[in-house]
C-alpha positions as CSV (number, residue, x, y, z in Angstrom):
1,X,0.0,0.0,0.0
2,X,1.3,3.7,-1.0
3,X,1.7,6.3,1.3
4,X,-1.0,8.2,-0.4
5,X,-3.4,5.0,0.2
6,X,-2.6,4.4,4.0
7,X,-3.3,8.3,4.7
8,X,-6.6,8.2,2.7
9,X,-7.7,4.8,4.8
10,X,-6.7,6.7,7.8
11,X,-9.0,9.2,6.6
12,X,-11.9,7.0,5.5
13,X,-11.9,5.8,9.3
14,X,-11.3,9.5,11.0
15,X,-14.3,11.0,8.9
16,X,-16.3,7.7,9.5
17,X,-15.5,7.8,13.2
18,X,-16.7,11.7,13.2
19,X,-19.6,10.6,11.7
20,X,-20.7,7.9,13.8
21,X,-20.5,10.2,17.0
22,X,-22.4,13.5,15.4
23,X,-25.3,10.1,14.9
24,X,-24.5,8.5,17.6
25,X,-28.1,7.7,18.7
26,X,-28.8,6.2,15.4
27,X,-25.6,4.1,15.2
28,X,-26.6,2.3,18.7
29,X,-29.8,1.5,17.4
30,X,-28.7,0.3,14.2
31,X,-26.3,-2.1,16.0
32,X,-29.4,-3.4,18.8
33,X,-31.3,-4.4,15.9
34,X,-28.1,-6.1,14.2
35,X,-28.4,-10.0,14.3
36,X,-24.3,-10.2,14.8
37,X,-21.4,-8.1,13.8
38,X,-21.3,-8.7,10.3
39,X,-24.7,-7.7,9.8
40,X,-24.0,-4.6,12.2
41,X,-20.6,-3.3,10.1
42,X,-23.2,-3.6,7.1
43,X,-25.9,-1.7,8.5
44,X,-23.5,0.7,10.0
45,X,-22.0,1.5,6.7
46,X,-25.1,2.0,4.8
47,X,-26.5,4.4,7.7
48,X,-24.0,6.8,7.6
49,X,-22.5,6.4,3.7
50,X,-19.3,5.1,4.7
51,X,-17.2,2.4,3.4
52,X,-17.0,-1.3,5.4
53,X,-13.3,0.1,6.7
54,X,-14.7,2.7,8.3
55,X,-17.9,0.8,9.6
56,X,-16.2,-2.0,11.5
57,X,-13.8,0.9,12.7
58,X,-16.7,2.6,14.4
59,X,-17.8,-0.8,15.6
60,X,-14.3,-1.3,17.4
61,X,-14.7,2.1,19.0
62,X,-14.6,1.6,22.9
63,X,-16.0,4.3,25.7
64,X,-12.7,6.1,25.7
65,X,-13.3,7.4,22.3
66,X,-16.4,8.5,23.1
67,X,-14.9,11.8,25.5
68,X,-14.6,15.6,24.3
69,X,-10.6,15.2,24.1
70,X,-11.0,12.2,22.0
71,X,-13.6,13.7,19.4
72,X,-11.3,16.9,19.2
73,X,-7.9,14.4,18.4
74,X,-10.4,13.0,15.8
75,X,-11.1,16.2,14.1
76,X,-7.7,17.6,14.2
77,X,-6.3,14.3,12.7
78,X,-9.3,14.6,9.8
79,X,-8.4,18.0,9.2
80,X,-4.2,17.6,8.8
81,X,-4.9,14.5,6.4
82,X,-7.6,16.4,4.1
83,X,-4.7,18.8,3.8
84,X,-1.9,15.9,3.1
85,X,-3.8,14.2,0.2
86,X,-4.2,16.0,-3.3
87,X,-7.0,13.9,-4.0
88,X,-10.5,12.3,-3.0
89,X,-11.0,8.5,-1.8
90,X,-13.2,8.6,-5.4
91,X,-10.2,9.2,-7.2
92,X,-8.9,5.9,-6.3
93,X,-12.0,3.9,-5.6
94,X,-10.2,0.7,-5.4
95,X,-8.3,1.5,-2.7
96,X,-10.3,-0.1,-0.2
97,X,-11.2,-3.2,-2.1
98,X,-15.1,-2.5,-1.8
99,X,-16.0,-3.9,-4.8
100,X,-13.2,-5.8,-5.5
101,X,-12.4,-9.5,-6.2
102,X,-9.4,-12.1,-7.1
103,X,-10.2,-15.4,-9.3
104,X,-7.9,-18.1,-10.6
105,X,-6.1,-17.0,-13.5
106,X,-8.2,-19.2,-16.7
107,X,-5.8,-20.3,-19.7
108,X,-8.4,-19.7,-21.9
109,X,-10.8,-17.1,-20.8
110,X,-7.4,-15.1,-19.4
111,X,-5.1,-15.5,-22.5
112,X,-6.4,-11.8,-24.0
113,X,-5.0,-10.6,-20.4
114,X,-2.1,-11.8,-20.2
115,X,-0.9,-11.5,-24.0
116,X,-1.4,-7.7,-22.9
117,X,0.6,-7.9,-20.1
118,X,3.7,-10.0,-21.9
119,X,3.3,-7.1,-24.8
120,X,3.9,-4.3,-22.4
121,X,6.4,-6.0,-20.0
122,X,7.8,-7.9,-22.4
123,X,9.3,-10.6,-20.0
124,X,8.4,-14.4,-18.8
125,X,5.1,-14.7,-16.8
126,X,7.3,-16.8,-14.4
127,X,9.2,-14.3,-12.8
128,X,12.3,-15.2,-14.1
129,X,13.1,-12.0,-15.8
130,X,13.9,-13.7,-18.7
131,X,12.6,-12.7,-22.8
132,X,8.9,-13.9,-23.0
133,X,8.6,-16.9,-25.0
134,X,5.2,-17.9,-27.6
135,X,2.0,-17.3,-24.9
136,X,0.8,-20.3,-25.8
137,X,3.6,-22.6,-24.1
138,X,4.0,-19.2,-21.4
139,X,0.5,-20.4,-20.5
140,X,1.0,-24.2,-21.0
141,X,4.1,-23.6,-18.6
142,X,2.0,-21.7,-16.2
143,X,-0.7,-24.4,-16.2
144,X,1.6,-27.1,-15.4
145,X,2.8,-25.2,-12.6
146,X,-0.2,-24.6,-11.3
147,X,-1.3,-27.8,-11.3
148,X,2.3,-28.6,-9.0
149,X,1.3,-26.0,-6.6
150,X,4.5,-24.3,-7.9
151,X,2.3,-21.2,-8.6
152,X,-0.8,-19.3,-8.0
153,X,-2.6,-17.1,-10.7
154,X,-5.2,-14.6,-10.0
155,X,-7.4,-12.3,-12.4
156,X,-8.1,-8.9,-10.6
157,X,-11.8,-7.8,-11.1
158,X,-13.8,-4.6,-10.4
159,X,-17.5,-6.5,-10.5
160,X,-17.1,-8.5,-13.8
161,X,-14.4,-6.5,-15.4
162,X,-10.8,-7.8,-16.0
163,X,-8.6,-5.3,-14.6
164,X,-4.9,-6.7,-13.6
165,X,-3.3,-10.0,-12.9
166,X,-1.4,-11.6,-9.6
167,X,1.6,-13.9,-10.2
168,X,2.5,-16.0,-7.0
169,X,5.5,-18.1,-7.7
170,X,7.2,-20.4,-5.6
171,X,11.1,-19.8,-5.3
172,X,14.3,-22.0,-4.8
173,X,14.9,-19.9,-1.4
174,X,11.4,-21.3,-0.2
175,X,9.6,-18.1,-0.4
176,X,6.5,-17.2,-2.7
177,X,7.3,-14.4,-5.3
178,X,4.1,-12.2,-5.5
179,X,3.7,-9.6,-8.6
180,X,0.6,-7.5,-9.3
181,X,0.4,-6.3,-12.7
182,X,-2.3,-3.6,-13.4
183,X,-4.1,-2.6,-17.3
184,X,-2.9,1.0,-18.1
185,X,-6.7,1.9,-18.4
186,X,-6.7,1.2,-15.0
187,X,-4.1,2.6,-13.3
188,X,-4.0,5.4,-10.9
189,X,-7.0,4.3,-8.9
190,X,-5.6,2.0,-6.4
191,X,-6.2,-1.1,-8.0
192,X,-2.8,-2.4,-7.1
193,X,-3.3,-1.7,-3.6
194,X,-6.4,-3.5,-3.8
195,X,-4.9,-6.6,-5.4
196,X,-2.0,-6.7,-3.0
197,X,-4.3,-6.9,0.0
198,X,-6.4,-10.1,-1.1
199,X,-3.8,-11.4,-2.1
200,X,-2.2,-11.3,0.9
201,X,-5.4,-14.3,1.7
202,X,-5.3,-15.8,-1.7
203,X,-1.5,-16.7,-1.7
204,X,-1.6,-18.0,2.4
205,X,-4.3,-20.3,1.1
206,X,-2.7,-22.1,-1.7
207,X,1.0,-22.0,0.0
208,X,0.2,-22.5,4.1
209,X,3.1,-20.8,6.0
210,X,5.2,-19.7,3.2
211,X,6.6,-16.4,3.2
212,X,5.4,-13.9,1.2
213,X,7.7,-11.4,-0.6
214,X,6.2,-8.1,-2.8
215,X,8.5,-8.2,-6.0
216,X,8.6,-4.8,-7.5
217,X,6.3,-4.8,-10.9
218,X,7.4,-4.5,-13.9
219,X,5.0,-1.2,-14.6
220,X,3.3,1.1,-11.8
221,X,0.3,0.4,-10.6
């Protein structure tokens, strides 16, 4: 996650926070008529127009933050990071992963994808840095690997559109080799960011207790 994207979650939760206490007699209410806590984070967020980040923030407030001296901390903090960011949490939508989603990477459905991606980058969809070779053995490599649990594939979606891929590999050194790769006509709105925390979930579920490592990709994101 950017700079720019941690301020503008801080953000997200300061404002929601605010928010919540201006309406705090409707936020209690909303959560007493919640069956559980996911059902409360949802309900929170649609009362007050904020994103889920900033719902189950407000429902992990505790009494403390609740005082005058809290609720002024609060404001100040929403006021120095309006004036640190240049632009709006709409700007980069995707930030937050609202309405975002990772599938497993389909040779055939997924071919247009990643023949984009080798044509800009240029370089093996294995993470070897070396020359791309013909996509169709790049993705006859991939499958086999894939089926070895030697690496993990993800498409990156906005609802049903195709917007970036995730390469997991797994390394000699025993690590797993994570790059996100982003469409230029998507860039700039925090998809990246976006991909790189479900992935986080996606790559801990096909490799159990391996570490991690962000490789730097091959264009920005």
């Amino acid at each position: 996650m950017t700079d720019h994207d941690r301020a503008a979650a801080r953000r997200e939760i300061t404002h929601a926070l605010l928010t919540a206490l201006e309406r705090r007699h409707e936020v209690l209410d909303t959560i007493v008529e919640a069956d559980d806590r996911a059902a409360s984070v949802g309900a929170v967020a649609q009362l007050l127009g904020v994103s889920t980040l900033g719902a189950e923030a407000i429902m992990g407030m505790s009494f403390a933050d609740l005082t005058k001296t809290a609720r002024k901390r609060n404001s100040e903090e929403l006021d120095d990071l309006n004036s640190q960011l240049s632009f709006t949490q709409a700007e980069r939508p995707a930030s937050t992963a609202e309405n975002f989603d990772l599938r497993p990477f389909d040779p055939d459905a997924d071919s247009d994808l990643f023949a984009a991606r080798t044509t800009e980058i240029g370089s093996a969809g294995d993470g070897s840095g070396s020359p791309a070779g013909v996509l169709d053995d790049e993705i006859a490599s991939a499958k086999d690997r894939m089926f070895a649990e030697e690496a993990a594939w993800f498409v990156a979606l906005e609802g049903s559109d195709k917007v970036g891929l995730v390469f997991g590999e797994l390394t000699d050194a025993g690590e797993v080799s994570v790059r996100i790769w982003i469409h230029p006509e998507h860039r700039k709105k925090g998809y990246g960011t976006a991909a790189l925390r479900k992935s986080r979930s996606e790559m801990a579920s096909v490799f159990p207790g391996v570490p991690m490592v962000i490789r730097a990709p091959g264009a920005p994101a």
